[in-house]
N, CA, C and O atoms as a Maestro MAE file, in Angstrom:
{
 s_m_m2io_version
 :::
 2.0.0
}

f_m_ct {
 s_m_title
 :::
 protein
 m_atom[236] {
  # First column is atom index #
  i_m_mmod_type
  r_m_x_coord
  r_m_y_coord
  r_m_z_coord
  i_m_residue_number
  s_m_chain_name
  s_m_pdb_residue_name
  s_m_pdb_atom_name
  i_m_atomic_number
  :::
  1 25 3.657 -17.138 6.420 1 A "UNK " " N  " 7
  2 3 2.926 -18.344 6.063 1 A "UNK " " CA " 6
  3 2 2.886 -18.469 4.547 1 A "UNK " " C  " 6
  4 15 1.918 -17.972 3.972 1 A "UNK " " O  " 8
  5 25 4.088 -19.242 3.641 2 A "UNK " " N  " 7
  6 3 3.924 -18.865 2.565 2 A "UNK " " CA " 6
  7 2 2.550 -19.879 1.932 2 A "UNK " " C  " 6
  8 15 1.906 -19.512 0.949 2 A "UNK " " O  " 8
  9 25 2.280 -21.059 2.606 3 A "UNK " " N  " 7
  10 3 0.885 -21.650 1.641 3 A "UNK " " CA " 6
  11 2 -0.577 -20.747 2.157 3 A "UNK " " C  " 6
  12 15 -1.704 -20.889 1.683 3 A "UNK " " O  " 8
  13 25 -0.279 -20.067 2.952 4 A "UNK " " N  " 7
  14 3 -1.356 -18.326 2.607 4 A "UNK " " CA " 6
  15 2 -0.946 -18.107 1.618 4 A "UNK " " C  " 6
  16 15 -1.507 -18.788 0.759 4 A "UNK " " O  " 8
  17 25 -0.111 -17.388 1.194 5 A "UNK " " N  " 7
  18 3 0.610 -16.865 0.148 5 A "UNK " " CA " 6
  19 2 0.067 -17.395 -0.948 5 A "UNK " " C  " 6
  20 15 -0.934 -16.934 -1.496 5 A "UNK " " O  " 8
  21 25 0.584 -18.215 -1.259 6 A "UNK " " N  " 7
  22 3 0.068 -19.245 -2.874 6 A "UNK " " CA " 6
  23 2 -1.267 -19.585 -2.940 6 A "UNK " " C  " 6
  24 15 -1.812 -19.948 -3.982 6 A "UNK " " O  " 8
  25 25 -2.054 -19.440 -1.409 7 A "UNK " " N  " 7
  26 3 -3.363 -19.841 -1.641 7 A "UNK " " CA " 6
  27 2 -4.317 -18.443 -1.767 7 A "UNK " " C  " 6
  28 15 -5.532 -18.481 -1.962 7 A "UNK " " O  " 8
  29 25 -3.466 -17.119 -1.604 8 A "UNK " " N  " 7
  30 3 -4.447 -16.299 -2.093 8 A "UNK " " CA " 6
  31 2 -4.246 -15.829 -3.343 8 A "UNK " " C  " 6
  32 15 -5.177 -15.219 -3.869 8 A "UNK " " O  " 8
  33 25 -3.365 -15.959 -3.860 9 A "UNK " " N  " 7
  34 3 -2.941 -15.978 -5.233 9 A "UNK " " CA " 6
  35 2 -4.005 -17.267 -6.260 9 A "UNK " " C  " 6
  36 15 -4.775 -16.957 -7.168 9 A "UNK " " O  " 8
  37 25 -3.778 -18.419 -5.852 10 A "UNK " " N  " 7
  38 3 -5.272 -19.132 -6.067 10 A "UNK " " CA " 6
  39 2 -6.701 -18.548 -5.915 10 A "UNK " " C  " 6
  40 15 -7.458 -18.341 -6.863 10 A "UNK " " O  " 8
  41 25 -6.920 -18.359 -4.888 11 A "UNK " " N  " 7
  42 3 -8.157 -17.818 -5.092 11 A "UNK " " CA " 6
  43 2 -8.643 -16.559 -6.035 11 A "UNK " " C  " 6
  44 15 -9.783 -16.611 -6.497 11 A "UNK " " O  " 8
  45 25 -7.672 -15.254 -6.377 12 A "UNK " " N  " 7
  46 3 -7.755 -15.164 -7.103 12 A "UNK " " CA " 6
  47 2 -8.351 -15.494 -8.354 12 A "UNK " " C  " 6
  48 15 -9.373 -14.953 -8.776 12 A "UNK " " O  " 8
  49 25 -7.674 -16.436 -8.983 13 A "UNK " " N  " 7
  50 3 -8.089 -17.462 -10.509 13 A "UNK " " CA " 6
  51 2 -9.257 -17.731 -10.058 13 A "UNK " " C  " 6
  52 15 -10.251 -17.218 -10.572 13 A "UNK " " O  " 8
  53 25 -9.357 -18.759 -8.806 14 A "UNK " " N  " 7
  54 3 -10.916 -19.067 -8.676 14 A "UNK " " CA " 6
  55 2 -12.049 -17.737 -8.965 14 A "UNK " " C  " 6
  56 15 -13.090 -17.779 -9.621 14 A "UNK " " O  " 8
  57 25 -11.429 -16.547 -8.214 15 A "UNK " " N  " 7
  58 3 -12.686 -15.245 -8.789 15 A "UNK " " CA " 6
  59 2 -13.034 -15.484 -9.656 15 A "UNK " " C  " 6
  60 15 -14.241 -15.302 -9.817 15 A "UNK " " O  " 8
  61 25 -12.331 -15.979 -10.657 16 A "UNK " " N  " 7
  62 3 -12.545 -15.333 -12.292 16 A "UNK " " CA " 6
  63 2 -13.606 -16.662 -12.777 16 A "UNK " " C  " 6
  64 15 -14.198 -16.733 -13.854 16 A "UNK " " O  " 8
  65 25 -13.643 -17.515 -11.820 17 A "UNK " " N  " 7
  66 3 -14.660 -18.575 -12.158 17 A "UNK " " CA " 6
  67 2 -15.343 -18.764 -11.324 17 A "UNK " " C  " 6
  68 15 -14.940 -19.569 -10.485 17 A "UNK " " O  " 8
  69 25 -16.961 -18.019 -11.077 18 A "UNK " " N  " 7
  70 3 -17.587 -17.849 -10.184 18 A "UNK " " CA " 6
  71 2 -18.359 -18.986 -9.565 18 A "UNK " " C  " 6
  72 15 -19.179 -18.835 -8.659 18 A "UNK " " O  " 8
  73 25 -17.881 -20.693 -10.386 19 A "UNK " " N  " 7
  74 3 -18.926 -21.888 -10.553 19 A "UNK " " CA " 6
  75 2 -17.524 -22.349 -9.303 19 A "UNK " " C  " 6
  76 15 -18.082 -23.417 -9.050 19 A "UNK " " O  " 8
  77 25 -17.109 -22.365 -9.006 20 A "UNK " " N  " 7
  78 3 -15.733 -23.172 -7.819 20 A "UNK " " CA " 6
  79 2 -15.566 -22.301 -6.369 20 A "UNK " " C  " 6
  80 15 -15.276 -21.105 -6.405 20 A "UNK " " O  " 8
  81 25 -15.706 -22.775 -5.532 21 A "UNK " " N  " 7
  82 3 -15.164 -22.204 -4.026 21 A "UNK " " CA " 6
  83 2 -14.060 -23.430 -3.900 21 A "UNK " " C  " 6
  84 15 -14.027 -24.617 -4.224 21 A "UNK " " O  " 8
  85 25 -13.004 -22.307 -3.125 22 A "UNK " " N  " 7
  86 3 -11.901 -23.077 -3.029 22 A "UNK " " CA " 6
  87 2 -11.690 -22.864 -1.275 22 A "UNK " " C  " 6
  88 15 -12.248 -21.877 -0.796 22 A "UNK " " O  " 8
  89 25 -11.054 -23.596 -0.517 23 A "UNK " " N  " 7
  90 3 -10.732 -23.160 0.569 23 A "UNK " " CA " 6
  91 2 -10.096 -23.934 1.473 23 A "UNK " " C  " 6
  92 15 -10.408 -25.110 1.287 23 A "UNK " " O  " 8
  93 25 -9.261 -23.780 2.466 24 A "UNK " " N  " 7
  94 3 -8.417 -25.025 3.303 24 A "UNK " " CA " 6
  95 2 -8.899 -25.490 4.925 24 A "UNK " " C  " 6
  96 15 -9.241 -24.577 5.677 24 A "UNK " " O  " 8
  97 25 -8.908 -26.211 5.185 25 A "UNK " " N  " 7
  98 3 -9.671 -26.262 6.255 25 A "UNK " " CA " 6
  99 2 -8.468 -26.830 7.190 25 A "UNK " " C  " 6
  100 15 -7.570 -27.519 6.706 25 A "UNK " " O  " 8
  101 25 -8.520 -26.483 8.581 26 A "UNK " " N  " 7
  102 3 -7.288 -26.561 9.627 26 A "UNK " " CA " 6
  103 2 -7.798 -28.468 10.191 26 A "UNK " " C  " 6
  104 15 -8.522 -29.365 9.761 26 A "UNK " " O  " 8
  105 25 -6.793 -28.216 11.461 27 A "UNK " " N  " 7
  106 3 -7.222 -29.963 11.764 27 A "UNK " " CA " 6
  107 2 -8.406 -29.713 12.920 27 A "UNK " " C  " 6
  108 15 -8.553 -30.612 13.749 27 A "UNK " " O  " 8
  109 25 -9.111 -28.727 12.992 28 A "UNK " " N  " 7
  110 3 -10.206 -28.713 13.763 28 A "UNK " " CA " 6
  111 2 -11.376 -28.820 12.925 28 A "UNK " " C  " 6
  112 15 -12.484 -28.856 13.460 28 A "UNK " " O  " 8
  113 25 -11.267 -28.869 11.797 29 A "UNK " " N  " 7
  114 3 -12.261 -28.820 10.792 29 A "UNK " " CA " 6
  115 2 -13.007 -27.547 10.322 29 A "UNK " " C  " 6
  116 15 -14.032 -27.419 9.653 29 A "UNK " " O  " 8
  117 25 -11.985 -26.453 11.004 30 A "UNK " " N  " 7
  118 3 -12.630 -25.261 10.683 30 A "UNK " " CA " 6
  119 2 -12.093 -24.760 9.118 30 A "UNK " " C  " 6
  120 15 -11.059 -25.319 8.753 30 A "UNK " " O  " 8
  121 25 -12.562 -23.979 8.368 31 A "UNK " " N  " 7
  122 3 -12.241 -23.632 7.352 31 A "UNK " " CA " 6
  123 2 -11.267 -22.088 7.795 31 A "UNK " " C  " 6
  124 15 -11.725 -21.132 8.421 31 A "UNK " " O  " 8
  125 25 -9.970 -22.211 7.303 32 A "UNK " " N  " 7
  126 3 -9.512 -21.798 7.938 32 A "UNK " " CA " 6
  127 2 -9.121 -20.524 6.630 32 A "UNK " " C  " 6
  128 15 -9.244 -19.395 7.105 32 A "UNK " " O  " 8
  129 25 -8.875 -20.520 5.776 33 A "UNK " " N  " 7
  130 3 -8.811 -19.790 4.251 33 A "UNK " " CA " 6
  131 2 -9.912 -19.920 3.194 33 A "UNK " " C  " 6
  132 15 -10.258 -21.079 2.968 33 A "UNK " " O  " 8
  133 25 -10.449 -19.077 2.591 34 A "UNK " " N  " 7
  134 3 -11.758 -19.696 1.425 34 A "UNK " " CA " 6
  135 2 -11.759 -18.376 0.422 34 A "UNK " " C  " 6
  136 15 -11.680 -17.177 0.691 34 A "UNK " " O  " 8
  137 25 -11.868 -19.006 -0.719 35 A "UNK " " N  " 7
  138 3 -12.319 -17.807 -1.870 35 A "UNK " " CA " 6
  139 2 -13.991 -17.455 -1.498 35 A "UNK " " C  " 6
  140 15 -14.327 -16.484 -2.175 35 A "UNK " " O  " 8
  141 25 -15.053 -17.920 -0.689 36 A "UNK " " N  " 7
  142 3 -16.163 -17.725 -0.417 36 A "UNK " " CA " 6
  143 2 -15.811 -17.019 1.413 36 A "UNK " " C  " 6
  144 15 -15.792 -17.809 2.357 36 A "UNK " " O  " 8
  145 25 -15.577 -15.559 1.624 37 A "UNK " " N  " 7
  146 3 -14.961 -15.086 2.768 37 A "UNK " " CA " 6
  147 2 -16.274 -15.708 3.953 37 A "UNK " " C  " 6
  148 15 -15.867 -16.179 5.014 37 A "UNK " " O  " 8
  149 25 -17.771 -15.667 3.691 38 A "UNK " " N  " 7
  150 3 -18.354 -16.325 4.816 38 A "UNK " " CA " 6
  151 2 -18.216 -17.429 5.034 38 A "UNK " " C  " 6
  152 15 -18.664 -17.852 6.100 38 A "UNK " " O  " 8
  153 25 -17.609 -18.252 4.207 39 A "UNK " " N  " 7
  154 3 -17.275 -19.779 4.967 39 A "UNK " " CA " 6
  155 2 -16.247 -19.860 5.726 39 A "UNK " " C  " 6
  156 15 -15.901 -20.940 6.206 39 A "UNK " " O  " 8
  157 25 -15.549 -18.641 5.968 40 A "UNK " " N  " 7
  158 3 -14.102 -18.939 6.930 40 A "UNK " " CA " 6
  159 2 -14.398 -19.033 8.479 40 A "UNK " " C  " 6
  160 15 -15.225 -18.152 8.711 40 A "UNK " " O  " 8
  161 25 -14.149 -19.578 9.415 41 A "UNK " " N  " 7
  162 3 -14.775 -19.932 10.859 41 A "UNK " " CA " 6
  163 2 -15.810 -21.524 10.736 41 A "UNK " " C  " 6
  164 15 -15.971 -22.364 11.621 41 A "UNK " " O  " 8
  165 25 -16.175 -21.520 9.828 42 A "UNK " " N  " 7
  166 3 -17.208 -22.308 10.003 42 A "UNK " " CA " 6
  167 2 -16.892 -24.240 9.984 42 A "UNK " " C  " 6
  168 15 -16.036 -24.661 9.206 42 A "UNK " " O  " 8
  169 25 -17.242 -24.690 10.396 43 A "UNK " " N  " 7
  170 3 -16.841 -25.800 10.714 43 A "UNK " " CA " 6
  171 2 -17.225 -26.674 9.684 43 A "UNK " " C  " 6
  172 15 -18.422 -26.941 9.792 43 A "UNK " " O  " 8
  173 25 -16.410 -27.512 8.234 44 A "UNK " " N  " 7
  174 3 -16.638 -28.392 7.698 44 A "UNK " " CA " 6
  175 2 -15.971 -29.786 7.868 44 A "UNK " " C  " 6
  176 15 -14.741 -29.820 7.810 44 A "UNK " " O  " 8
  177 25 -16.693 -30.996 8.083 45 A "UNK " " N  " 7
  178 3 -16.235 -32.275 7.544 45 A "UNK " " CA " 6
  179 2 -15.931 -33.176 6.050 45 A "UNK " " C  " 6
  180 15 -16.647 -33.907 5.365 45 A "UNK " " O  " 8
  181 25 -14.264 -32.645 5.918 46 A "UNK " " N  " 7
  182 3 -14.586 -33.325 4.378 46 A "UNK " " CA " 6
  183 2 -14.233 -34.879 4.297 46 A "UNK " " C  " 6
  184 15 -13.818 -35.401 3.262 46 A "UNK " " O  " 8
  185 25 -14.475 -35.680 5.694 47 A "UNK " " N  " 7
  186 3 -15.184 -36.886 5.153 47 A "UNK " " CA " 6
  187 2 -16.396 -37.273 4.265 47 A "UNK " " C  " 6
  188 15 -16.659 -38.296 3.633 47 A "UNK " " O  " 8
  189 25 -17.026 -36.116 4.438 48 A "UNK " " N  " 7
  190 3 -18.236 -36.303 4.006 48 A "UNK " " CA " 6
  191 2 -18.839 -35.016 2.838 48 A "UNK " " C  " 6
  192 15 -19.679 -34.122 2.946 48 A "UNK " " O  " 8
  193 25 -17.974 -35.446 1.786 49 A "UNK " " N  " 7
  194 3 -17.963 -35.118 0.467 49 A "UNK " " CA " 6
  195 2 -19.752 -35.471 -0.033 49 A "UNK " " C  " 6
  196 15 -20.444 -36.458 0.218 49 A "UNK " " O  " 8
  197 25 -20.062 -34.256 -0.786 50 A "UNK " " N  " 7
  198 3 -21.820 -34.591 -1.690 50 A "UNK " " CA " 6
  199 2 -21.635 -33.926 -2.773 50 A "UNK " " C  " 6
  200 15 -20.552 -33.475 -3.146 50 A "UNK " " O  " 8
  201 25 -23.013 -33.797 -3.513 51 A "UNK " " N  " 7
  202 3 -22.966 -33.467 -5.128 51 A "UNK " " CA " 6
  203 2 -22.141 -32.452 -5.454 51 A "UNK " " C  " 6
  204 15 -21.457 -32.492 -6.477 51 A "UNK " " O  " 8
  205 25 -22.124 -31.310 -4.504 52 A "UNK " " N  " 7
  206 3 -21.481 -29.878 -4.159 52 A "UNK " " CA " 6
  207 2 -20.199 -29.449 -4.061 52 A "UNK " " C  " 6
  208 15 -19.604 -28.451 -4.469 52 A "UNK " " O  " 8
  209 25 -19.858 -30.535 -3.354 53 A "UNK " " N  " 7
  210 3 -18.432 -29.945 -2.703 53 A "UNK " " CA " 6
  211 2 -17.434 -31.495 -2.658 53 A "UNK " " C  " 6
  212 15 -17.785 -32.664 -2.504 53 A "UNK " " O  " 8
  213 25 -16.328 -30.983 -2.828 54 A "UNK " " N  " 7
  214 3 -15.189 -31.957 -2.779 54 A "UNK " " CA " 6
  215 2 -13.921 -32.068 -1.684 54 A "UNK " " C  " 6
  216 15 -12.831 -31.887 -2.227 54 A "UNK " " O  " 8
  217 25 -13.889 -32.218 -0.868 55 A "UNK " " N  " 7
  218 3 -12.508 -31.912 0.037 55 A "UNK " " CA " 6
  219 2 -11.681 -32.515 -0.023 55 A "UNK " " C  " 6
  220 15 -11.920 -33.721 0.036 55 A "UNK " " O  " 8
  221 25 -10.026 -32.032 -0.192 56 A "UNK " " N  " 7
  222 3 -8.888 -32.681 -0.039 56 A "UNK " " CA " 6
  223 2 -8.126 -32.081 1.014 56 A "UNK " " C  " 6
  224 15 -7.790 -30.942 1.337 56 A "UNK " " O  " 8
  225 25 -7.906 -33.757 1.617 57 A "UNK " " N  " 7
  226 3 -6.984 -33.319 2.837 57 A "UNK " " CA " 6
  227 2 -5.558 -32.949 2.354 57 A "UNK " " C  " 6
  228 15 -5.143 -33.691 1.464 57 A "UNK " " O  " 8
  229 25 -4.626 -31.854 2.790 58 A "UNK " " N  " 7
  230 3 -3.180 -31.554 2.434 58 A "UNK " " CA " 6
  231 2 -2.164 -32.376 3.561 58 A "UNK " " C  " 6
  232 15 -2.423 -32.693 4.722 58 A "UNK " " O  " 8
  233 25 -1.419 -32.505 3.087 59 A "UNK " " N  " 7
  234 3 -0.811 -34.041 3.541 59 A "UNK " " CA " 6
  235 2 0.587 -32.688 3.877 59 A "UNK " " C  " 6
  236 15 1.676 -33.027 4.340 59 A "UNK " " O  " 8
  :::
 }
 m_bond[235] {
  # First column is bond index #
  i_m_from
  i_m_to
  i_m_order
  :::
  1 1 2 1
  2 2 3 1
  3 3 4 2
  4 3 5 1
  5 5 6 1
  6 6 7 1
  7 7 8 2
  8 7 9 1
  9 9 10 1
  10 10 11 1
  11 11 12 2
  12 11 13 1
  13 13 14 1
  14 14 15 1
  15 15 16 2
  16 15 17 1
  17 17 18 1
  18 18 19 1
  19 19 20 2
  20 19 21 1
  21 21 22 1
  22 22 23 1
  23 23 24 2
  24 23 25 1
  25 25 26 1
  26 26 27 1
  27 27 28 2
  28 27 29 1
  29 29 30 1
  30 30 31 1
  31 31 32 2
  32 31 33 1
  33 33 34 1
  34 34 35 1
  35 35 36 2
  36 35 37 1
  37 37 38 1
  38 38 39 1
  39 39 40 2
  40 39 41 1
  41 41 42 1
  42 42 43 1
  43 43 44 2
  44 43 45 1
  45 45 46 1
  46 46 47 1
  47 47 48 2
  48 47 49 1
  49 49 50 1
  50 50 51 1
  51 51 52 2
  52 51 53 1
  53 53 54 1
  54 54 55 1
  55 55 56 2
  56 55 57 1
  57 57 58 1
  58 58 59 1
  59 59 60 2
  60 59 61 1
  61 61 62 1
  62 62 63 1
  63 63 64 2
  64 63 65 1
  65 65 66 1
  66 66 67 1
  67 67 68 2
  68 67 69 1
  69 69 70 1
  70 70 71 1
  71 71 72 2
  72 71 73 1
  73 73 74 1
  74 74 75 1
  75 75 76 2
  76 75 77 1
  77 77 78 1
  78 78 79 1
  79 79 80 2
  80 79 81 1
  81 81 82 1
  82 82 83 1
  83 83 84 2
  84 83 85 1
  85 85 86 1
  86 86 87 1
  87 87 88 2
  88 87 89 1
  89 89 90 1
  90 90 91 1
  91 91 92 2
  92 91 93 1
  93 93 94 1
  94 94 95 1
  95 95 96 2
  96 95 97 1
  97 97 98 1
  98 98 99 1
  99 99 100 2
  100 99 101 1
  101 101 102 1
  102 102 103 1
  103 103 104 2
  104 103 105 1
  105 105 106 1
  106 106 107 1
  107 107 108 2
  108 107 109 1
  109 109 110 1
  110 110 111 1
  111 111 112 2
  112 111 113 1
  113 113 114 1
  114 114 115 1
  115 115 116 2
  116 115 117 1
  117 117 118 1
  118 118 119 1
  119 119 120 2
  120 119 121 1
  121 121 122 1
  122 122 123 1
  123 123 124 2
  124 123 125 1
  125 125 126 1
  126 126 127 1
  127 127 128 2
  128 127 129 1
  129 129 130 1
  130 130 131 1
  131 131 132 2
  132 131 133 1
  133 133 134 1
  134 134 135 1
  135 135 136 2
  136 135 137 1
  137 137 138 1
  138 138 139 1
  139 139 140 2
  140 139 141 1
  141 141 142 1
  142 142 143 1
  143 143 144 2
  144 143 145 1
  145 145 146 1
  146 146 147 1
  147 147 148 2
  148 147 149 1
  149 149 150 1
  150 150 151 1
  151 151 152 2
  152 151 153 1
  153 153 154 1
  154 154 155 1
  155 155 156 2
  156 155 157 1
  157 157 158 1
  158 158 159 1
  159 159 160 2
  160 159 161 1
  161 161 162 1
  162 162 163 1
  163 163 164 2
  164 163 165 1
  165 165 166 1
  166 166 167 1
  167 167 168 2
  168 167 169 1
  169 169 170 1
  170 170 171 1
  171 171 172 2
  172 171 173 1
  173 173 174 1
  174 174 175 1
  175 175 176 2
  176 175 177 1
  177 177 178 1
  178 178 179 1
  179 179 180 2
  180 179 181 1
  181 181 182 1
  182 182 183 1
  183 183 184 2
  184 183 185 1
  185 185 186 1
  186 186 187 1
  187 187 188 2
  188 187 189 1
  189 189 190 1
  190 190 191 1
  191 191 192 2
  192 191 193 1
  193 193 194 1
  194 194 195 1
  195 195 196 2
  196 195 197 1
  197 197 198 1
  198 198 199 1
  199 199 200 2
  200 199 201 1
  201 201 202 1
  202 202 203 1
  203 203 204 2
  204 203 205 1
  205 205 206 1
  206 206 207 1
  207 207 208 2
  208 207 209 1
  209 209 210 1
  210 210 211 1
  211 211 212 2
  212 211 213 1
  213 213 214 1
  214 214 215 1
  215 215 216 2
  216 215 217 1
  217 217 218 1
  218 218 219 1
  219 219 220 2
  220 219 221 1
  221 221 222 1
  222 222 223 1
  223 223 224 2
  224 223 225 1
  225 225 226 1
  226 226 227 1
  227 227 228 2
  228 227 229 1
  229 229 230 1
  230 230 231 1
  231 231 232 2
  232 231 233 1
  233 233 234 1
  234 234 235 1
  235 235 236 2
  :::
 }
}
């Protein structure tokens, strides 16, 4: 799975900036990769973006 690959290599960098969680979420809405390891399983909607958090869908 190389966009595992490149995305843990990202997260990485994100360590080094403890103010950003980064993470990809599958088409069930589960978070399926995250630089924050307890958000992985957990079910987000990033229709619904707030002050906090930003989601982009990968096309």
């Amino acid at each position: 799975m190389l966009i595992g690959e490149i995305f843990d290599e990202f997260i990485h960098v994100i360590h080094e900036n403890q103010k950003y969680t980064i993470g990809l979420i599958n088409e069930n809405k589960e978070v399926a990769l995250c630089s924050d390891t307890k958000m992985i399983s957990k079910t987000v909607d990033y229709n619904y973006p707030n002050k906090n958090n930003v989601f982009l869908k990968l096309s």
